[in-house]
TORPA-4810 file (N, C-alpha, C, O; in nm, 3 decimals):
<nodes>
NODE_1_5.616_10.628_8.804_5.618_10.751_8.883_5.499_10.754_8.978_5.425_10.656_8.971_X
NODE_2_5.470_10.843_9.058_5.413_10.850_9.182_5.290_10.926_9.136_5.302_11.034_9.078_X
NODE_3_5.197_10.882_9.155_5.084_10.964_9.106_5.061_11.076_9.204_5.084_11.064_9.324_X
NODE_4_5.009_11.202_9.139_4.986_11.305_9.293_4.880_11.237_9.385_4.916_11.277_9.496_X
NODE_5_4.776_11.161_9.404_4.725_11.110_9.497_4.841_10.977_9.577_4.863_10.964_9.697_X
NODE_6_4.878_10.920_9.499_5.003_10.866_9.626_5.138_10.966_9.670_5.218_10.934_9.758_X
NODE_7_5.142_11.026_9.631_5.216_11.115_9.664_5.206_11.224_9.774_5.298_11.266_9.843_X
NODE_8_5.045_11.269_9.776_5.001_11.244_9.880_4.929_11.183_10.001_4.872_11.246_10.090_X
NODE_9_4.942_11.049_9.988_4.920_10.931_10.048_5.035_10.948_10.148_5.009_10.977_10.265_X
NODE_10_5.192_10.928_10.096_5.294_10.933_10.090_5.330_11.038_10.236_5.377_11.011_10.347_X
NODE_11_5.278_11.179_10.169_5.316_11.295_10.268_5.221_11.243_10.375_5.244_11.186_10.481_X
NODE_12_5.133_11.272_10.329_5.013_11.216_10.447_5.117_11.073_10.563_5.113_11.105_10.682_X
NODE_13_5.156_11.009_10.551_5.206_10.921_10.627_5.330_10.979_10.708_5.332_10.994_10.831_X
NODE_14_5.430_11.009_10.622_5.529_11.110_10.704_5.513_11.222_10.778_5.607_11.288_10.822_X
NODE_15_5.363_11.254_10.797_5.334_11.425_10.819_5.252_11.364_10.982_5.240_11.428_11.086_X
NODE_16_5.200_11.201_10.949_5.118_11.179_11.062_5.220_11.079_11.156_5.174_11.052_11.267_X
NODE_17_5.375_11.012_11.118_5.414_10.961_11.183_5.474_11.019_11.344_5.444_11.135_11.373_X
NODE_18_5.540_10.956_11.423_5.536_10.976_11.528_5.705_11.049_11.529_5.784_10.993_11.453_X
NODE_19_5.746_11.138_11.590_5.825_11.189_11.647_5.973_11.123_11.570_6.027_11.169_11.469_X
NODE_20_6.015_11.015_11.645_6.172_10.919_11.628_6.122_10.880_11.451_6.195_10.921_11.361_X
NODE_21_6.055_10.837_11.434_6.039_10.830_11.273_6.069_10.937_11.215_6.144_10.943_11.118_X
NODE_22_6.008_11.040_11.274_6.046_11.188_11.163_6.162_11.213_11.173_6.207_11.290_11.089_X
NODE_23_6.241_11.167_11.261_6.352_11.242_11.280_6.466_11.139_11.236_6.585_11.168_11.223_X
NODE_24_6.417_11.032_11.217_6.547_10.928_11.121_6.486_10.924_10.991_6.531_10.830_10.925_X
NODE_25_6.404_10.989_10.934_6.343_11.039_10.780_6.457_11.137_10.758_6.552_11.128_10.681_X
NODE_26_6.420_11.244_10.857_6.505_11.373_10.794_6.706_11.294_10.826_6.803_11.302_10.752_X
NODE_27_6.694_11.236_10.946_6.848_11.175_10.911_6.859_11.119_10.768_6.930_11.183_10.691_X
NODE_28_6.813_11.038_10.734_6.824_11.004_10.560_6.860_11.101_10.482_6.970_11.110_10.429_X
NODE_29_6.725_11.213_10.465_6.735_11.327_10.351_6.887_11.376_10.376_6.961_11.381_10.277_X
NODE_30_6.936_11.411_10.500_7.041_11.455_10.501_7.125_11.396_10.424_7.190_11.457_10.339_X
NODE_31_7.133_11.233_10.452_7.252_11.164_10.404_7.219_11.166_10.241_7.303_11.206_10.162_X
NODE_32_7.116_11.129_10.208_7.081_11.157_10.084_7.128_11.266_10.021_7.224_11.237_9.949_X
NODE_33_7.090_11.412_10.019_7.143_11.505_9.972_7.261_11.557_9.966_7.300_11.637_9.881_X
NODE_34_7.335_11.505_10.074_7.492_11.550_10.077_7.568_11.401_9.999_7.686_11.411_9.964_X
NODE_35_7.485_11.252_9.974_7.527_11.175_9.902_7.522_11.211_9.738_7.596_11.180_9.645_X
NODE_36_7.421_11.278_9.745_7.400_11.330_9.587_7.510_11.456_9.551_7.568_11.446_9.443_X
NODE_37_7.531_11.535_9.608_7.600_11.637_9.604_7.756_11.630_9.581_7.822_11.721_9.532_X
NODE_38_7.810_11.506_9.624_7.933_11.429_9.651_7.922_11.386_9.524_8.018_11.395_9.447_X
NODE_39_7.826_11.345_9.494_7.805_11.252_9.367_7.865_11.346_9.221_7.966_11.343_9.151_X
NODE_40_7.726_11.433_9.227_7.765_11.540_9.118_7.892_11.604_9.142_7.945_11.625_9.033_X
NODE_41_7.984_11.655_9.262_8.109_11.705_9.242_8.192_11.583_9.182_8.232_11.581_9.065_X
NODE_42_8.204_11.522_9.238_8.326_11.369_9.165_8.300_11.291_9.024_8.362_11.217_8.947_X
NODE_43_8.176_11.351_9.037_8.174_11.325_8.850_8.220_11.415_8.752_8.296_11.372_8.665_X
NODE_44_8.188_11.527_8.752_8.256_11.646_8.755_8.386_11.653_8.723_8.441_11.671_8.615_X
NODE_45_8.443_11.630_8.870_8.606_11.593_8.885_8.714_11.516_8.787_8.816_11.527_8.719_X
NODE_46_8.591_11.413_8.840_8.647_11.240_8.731_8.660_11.304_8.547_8.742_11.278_8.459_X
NODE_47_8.561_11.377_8.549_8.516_11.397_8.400_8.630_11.504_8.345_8.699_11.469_8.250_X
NODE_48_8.645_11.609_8.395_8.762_11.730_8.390_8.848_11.594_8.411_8.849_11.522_8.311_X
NODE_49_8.908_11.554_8.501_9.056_11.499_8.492_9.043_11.413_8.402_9.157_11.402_8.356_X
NODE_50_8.977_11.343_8.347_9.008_11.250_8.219_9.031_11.318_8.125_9.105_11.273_8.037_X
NODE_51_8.975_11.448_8.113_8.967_11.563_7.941_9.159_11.606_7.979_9.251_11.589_7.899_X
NODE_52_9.170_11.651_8.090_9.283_11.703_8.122_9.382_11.650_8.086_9.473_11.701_8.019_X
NODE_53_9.372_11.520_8.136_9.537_11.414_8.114_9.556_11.375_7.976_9.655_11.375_7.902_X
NODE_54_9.392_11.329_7.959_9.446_11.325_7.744_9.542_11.423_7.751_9.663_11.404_7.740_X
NODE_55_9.461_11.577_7.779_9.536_11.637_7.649_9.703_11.706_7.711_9.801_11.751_7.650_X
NODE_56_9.678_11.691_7.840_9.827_11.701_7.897_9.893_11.578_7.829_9.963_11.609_7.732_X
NODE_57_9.887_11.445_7.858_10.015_11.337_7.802_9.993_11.370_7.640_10.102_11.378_7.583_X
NODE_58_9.893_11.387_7.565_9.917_11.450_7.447_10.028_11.565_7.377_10.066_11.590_7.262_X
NODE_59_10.048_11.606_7.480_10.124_11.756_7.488_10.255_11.693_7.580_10.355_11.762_7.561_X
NODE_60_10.271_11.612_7.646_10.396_11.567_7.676_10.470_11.522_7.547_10.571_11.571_7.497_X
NODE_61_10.391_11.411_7.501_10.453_11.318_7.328_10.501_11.432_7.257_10.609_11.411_7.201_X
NODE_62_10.425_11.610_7.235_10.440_11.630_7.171_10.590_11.707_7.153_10.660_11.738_7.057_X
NODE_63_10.598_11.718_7.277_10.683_11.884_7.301_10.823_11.797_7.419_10.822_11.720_7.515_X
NODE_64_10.929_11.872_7.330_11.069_11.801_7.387_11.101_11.850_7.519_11.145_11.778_7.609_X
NODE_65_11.076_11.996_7.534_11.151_12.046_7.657_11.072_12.065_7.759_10.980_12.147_7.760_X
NODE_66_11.113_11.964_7.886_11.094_11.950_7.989_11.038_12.117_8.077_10.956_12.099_8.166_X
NODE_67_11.063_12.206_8.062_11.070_12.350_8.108_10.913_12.360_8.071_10.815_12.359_8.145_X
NODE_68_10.921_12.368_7.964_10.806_12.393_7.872_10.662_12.341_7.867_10.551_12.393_7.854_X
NODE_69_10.713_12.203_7.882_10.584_12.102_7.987_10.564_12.174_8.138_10.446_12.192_8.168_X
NODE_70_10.653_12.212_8.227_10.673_12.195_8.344_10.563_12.343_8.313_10.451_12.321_8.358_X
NODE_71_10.576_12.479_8.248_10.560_12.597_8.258_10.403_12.564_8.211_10.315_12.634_8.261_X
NODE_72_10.363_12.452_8.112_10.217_12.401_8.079_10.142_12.406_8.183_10.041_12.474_8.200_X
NODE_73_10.200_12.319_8.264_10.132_12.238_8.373_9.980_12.336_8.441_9.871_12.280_8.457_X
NODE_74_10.001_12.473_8.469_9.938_12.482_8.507_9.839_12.512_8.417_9.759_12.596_8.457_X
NODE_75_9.814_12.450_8.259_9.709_12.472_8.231_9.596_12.373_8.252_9.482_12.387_8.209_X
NODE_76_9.642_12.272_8.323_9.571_12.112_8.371_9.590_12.090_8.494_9.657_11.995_8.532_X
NODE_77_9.531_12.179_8.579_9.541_12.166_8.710_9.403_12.066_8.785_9.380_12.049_8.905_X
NODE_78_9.331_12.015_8.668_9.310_11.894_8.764_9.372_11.737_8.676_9.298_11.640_8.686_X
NODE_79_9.449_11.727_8.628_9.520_11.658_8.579_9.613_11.576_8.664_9.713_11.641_8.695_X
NODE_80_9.611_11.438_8.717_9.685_11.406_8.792_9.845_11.355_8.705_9.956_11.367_8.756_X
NODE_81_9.829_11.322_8.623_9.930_11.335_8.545_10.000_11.455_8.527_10.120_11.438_8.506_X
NODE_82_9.961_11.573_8.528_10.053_11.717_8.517_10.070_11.709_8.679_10.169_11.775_8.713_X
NODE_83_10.017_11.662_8.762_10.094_11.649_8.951_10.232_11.540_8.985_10.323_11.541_9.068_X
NODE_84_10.202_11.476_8.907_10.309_11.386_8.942_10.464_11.442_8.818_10.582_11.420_8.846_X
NODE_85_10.415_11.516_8.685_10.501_11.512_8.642_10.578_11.680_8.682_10.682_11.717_8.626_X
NODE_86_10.492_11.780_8.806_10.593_11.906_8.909_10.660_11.867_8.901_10.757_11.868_8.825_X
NODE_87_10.587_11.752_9.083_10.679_11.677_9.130_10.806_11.642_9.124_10.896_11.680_9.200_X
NODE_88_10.816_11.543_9.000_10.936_11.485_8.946_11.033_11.582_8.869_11.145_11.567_8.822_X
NODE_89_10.940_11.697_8.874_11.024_11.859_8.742_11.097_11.930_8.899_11.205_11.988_8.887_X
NODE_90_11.052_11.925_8.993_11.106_12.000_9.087_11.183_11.906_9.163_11.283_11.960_9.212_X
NODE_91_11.172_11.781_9.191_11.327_11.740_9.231_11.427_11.682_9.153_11.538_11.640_9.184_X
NODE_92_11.358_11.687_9.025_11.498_11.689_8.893_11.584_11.823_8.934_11.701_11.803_8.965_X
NODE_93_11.539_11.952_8.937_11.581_12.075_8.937_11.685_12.069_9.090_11.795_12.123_9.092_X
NODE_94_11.630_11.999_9.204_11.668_12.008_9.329_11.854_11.973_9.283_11.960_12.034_9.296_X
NODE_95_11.792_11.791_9.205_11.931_11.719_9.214_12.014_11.811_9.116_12.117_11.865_9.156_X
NODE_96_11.992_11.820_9.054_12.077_11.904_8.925_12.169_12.051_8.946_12.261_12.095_8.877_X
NODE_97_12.094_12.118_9.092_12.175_12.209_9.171_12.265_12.140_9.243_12.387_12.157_9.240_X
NODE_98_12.196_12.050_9.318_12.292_11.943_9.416_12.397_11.958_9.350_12.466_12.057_9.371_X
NODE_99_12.439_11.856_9.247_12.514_11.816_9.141_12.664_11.945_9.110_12.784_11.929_9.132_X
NODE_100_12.599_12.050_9.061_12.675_12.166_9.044_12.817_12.171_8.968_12.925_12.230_8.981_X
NODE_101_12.735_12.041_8.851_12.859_11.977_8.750_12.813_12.125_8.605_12.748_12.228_8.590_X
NODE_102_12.884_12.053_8.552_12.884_12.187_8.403_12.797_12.144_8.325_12.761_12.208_8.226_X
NODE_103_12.734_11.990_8.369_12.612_11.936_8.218_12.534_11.874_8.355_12.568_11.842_8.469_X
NODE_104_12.425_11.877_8.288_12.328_11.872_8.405_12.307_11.681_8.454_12.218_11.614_8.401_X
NODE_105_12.387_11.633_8.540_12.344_11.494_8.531_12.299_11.453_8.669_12.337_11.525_8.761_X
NODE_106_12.252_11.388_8.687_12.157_11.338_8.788_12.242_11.172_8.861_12.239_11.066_8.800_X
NODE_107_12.293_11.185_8.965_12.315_11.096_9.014_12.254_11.002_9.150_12.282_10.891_9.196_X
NODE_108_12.168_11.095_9.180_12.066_11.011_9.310_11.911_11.023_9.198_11.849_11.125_9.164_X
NODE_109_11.886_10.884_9.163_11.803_10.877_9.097_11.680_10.836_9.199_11.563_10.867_9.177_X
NODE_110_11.736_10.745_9.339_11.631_10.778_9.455_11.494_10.861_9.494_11.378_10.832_9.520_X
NODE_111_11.593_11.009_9.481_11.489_11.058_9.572_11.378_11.138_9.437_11.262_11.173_9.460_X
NODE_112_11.452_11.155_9.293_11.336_11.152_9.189_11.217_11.061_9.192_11.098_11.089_9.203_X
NODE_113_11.287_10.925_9.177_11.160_10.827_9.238_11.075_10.849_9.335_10.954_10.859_9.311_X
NODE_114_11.125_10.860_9.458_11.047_10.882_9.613_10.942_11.047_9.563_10.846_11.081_9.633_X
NODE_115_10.975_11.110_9.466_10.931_11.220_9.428_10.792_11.203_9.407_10.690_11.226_9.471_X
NODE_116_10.829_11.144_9.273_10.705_11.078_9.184_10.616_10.964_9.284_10.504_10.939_9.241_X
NODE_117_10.642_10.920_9.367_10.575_10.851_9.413_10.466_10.914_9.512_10.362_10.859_9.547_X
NODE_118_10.516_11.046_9.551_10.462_11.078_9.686_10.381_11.174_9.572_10.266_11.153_9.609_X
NODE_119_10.369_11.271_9.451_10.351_11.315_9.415_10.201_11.229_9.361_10.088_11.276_9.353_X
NODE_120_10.245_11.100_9.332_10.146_10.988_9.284_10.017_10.987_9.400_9.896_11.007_9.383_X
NODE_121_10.080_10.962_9.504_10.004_10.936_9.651_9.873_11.096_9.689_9.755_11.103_9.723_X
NODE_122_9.982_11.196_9.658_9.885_11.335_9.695_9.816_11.306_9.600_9.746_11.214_9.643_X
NODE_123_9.777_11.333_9.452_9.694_11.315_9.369_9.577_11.200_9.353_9.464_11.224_9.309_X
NODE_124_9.635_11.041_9.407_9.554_10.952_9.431_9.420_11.005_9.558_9.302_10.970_9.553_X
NODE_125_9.489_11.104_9.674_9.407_11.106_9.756_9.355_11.220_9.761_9.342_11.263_9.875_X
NODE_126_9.308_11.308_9.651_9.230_11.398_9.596_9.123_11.335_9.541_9.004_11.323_9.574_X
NODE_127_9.201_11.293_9.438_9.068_11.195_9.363_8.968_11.085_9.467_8.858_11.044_9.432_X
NODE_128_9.022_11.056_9.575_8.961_10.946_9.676_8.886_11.018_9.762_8.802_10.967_9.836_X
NODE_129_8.925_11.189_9.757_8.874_11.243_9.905_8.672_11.254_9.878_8.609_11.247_9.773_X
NODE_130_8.634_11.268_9.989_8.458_11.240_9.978_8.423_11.112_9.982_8.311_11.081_10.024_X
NODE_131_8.520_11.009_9.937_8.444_10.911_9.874_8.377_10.810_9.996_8.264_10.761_9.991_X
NODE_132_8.496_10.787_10.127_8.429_10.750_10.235_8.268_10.763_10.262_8.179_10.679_10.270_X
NODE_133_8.270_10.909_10.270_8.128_10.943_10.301_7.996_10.845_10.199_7.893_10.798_10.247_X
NODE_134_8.030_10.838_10.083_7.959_10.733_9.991_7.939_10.612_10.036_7.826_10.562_10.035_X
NODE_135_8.045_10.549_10.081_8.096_10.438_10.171_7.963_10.408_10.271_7.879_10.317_10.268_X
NODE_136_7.979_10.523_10.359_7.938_10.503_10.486_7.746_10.521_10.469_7.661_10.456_10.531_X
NODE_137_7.725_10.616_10.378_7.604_10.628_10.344_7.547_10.507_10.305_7.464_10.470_10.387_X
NODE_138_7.563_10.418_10.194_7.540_10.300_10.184_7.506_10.182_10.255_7.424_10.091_10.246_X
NODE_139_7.622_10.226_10.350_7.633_10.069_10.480_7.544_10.150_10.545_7.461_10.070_10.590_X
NODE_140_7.511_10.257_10.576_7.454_10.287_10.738_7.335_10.294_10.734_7.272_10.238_10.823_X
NODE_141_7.241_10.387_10.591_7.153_10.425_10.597_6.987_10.323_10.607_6.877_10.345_10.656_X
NODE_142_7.048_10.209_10.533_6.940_10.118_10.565_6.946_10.060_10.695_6.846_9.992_10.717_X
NODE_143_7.023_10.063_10.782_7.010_10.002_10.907_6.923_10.178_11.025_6.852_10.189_11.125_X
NODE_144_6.979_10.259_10.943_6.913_10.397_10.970_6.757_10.361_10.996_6.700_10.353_11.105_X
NODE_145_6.697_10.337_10.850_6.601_10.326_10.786_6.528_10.222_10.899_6.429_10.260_10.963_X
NODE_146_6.585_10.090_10.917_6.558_9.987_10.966_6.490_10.004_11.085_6.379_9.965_11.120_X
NODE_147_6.616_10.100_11.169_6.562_10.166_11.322_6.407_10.232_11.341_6.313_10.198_11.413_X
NODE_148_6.421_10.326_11.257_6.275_10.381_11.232_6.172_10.285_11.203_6.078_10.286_11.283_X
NODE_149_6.166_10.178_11.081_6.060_10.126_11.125_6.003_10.018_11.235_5.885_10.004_11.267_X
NODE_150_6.153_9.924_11.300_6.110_9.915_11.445_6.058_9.997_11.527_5.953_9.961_11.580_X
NODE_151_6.102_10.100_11.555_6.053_10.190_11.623_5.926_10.222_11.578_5.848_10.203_11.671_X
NODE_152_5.859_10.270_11.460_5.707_10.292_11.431_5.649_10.143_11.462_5.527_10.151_11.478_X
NODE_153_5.689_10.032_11.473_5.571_9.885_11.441_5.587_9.923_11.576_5.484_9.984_11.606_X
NODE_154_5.672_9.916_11.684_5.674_9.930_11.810_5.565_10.032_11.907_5.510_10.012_12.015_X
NODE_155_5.564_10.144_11.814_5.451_10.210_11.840_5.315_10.160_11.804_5.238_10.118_11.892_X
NODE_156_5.291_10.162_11.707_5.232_10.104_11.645_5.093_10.020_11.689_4.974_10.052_11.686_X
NODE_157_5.197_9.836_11.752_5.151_9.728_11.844_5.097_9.799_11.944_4.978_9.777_11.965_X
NODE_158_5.186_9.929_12.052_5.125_9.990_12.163_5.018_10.024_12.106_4.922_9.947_12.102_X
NODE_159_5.015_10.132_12.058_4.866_10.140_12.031_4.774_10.081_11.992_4.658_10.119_11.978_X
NODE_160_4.839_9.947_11.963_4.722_9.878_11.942_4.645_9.793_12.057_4.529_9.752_12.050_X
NODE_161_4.721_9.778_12.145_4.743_9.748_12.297_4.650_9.824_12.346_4.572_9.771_12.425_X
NODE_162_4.640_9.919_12.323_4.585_10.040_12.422_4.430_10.037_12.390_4.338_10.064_12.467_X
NODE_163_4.424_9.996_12.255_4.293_10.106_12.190_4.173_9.935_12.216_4.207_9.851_12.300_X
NODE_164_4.121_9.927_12.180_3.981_9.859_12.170_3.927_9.812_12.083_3.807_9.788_12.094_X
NODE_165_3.998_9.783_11.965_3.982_9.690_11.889_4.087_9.628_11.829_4.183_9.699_11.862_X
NODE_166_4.143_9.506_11.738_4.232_9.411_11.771_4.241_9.378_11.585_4.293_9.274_11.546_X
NODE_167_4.196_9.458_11.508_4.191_9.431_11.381_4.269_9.524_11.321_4.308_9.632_11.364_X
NODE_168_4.297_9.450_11.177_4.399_9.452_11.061_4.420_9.586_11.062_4.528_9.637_11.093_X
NODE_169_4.266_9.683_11.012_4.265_9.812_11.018_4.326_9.900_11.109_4.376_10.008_11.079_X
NODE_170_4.321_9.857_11.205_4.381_9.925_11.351_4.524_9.969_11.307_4.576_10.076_11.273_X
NODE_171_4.571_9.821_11.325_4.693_9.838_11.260_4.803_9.904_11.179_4.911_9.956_11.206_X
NODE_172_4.731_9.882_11.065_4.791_9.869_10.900_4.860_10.006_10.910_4.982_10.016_10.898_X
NODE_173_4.763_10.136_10.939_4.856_10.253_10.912_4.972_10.296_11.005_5.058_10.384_10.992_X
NODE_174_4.950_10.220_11.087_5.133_10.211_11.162_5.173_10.184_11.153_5.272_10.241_11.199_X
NODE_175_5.203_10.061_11.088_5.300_9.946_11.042_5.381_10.020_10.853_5.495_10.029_10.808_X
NODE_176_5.247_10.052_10.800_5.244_10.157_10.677_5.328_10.244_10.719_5.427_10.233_10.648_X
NODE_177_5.350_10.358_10.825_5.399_10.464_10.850_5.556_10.413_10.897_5.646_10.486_10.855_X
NODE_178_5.594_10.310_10.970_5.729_10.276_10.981_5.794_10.203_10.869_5.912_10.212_10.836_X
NODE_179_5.689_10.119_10.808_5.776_10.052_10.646_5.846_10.251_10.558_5.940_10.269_10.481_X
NODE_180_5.777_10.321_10.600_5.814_10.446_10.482_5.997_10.481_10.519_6.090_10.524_10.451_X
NODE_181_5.984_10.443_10.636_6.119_10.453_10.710_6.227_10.371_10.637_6.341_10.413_10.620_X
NODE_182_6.187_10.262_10.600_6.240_10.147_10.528_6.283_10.174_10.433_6.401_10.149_10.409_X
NODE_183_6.211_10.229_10.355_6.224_10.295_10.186_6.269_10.391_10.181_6.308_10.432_10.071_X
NODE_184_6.279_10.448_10.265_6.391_10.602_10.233_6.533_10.553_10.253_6.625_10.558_10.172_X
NODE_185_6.533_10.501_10.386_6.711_10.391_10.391_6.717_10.313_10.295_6.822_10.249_10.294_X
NODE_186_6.624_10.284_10.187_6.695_10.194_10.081_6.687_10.322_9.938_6.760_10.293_9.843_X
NODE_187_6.629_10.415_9.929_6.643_10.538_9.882_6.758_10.576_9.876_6.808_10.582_9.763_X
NODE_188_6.821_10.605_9.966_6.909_10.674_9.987_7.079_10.620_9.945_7.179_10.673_9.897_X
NODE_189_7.028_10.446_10.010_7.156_10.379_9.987_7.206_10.306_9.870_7.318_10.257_9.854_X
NODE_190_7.079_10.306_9.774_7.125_10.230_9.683_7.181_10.332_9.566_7.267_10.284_9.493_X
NODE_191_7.146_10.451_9.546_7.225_10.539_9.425_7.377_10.544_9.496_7.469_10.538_9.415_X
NODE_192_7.415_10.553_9.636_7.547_10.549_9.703_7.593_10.454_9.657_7.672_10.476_9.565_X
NODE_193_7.570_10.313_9.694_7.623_10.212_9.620_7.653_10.211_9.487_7.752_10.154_9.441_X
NODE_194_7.565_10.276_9.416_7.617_10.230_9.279_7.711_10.312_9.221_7.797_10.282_9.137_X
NODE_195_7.676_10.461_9.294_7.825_10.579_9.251_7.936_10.509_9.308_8.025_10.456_9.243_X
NODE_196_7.927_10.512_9.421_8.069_10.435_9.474_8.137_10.316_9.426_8.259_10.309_9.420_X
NODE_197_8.055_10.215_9.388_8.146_10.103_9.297_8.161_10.192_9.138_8.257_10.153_9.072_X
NODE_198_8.110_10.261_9.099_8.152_10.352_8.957_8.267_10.416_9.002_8.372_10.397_8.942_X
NODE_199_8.262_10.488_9.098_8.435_10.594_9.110_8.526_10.523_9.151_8.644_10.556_9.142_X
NODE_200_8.470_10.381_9.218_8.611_10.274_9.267_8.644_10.226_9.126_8.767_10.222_9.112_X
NODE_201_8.592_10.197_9.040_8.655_10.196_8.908_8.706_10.282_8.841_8.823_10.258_8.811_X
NODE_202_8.666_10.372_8.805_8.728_10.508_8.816_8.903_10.531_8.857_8.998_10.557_8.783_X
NODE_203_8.899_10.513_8.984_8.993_10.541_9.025_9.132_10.380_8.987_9.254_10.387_8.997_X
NODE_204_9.074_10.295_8.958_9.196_10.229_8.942_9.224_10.227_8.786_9.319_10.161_8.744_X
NODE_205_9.151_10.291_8.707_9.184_10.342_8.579_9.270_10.409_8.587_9.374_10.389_8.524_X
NODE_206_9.243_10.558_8.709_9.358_10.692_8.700_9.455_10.655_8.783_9.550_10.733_8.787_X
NODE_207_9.466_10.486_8.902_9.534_10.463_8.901_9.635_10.403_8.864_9.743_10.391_8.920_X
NODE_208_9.582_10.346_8.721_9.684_10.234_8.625_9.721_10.350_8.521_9.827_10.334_8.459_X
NODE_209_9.645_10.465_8.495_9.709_10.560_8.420_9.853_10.626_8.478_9.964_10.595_8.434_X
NODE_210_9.831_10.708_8.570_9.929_10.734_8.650_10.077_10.629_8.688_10.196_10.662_8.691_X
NODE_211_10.017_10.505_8.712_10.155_10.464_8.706_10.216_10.424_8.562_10.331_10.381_8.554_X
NODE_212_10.160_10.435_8.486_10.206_10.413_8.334_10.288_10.521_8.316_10.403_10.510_8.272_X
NODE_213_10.237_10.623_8.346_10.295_10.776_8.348_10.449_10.780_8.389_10.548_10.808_8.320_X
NODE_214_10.436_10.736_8.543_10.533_10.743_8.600_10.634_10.691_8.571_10.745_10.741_8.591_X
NODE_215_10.607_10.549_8.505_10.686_10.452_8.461_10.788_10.562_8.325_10.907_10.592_8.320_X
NODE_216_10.694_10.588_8.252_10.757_10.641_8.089_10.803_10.792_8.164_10.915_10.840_8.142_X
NODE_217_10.719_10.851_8.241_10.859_11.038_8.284_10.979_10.914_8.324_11.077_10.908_8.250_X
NODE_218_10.970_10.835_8.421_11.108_10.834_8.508_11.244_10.780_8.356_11.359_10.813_8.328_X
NODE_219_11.174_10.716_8.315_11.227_10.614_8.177_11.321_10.766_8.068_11.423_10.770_7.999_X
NODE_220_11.239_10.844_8.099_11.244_10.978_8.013_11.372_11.040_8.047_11.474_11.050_7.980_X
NODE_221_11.344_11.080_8.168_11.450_11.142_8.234_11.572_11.063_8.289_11.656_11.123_8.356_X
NODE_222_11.581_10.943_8.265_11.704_10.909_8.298_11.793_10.905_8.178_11.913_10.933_8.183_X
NODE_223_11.704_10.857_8.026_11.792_10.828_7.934_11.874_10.984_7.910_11.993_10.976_7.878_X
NODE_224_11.812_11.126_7.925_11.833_11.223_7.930_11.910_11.291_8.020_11.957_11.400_7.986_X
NODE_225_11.939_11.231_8.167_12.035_11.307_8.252_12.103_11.189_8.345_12.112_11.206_8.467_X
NODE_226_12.148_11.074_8.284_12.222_11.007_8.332_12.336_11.034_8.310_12.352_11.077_8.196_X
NODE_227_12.457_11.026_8.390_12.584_11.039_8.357_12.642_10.920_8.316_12.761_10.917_8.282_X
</nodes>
């Protein structure tokens, strides 16, 4: 940890840098804080929808009538498994009016599928939404970072150009003041990176869950309303 004398070493350098440095510092914090913030909501998210779908497909195994699941549903509304299995509850209901036979049978098994699929797709891109921004924070911010401290050594050399003596000392605290630039773009980008390869796993879990799902409702409902 940072001792309070480097810490204010630290401020001391950002408080004395030049103008374009301060202002691709605070570009960072930005990306930083709204990277963290992204962070804590989608964990959050991730964490509720995993508790959810247990205990929704728990409660599918358990309970026979389709109605009854369907009338559940909204107790797992971040459950992508209770989204895909509306879906497929509301254009079962569509075909089954279609139909307008005396036992309820289902003969365009099509557009149930195309149901569940698109139902699959909205829910996949809930769980995905924000995540770009993680993306982009990562790739951008150290080249962010990068800019700033060209820009401070650049200053820096001028002044060293300018002034009247040609030593290390001269130097050092400009070169010091644009490396800080450096370290905040790698600050910033490396907790992005590592959330973002965590929720890209994440997500092909809830996406191998989900199609397991889909696979066993569609399997469900045909042995049940085929003619």
């Amino acid at each position: 940890m940072l001792s309070l004398q480097a810490f204010g070493n630290l401020w001391s350098l950002v408080a004395n840098s030049g103008f374009a440095v301060q202002l691709v510092l605070l570009i960072l914090i930005g990306f930083s804080v709204l990277s963290w913030a992204i962070t804590y909501r989608k964990y959050n998210l991730f964490r509720e929808a995993r508790r959810q779908s247990q205990a929704f497909h728990s409660y599918f195994h358990t309970t026979s009538s389709l109605a009854a699941i369907h009338a559940e549903c909204e107790q797992f509304p971040k459950s992508p498994l209770a989204g895909i299995f509306k879906g497929a509850y509301y254009e079962l209901q569509q075909e089954i009016e279609a139909g307008r036979g005396s036992s309820p049978v289902v003969r365009n098994w099509s557009g149930i599928q195309r149901a569940v699929r698109r139902a699959a797709q909205i829910e996949m891109t809930a769980l995905e939404s924000s995540l770009n921004w993680l993306a982009t924070t990562a790739a951008v911010t150290p080249f962010i970072g990068l800019f700033g401290t060209v820009i401070g050594i650049i200053n820096a050399f001028q002044g060293l150009g300018e002034g009247s003596t040609t030593t290390i000392q001269a130097v050092a605290p400009g070169i010091s003041e644009a490396l800080v630039a450096t370290a905040a773009g790698l600050f910033a980008a490396i907790p992005a990176v590592i959330t973002y390869n965590q929720f890209l796993g994440d997500l092909k879990v809830f996406g191998a869950e989900m199609d397991d799902f889909s696979i066993e409702l569609l399997n469900l409902l045909e042995r049940s309303f085929s003619g």
